[in-house]
N, C-alpha and C positions, 0 to 999 in steps of 0.2 A: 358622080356629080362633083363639081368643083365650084366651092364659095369661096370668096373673099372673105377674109379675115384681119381686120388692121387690131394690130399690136402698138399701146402705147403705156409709157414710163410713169404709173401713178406717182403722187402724191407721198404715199404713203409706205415706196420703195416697192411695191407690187407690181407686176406685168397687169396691165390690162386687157383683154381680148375680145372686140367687139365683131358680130357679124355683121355688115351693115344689110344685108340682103334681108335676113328674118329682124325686123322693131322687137327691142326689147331683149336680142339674144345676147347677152355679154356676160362675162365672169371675170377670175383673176388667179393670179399664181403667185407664188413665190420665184417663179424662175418663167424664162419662155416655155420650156419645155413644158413645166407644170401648166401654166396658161395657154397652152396646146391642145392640151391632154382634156385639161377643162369647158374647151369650147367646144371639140367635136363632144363631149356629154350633151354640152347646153345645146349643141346643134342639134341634136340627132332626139335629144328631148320635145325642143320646141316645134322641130316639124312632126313628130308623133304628134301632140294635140291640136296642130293646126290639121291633119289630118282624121283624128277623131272626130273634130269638129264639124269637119266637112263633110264624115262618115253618117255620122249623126242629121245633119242639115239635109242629106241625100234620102236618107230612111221617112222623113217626115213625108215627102210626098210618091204620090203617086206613081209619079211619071219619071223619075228619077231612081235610077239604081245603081248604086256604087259597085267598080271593074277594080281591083289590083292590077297597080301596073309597077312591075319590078324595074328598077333603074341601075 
């Protein structure tokens, strides 16, 4: 799987690393690399709960049952 990830020059001398595809996924570094390194965590985080989530939303009913599918 391949996300977009814009990198931009905080403030506060930090790399910033936003995903724009996952709201809400973004961190920071002290270097690119670090602010790299940090966003596939936040990435690989945020879609674990948004898949929990869904996991969980799928179990409630009846007619619904959650398939693993490897990417």
């Amino acid at each position: 799987m391949e996300l977009t990830v814009i990198l931009e020059q905080g403030e506060n001398g930090y790399v910033i690393a936003t995903c724009p595809s996952l709201p809400g996924c973004h961190t920071q570094g002290s270097t690119e690399a670090e602010a790299l390194a940090n966003i596939r965590e936040a990435i690989a985080a945020c879609l674990a709960a948004l898949n929990d989530r869904a996991r969980r939303e799928a179990e409630k009913s009846k007619k619904r049952r959650p398939v693993e599918v490897l990417l």
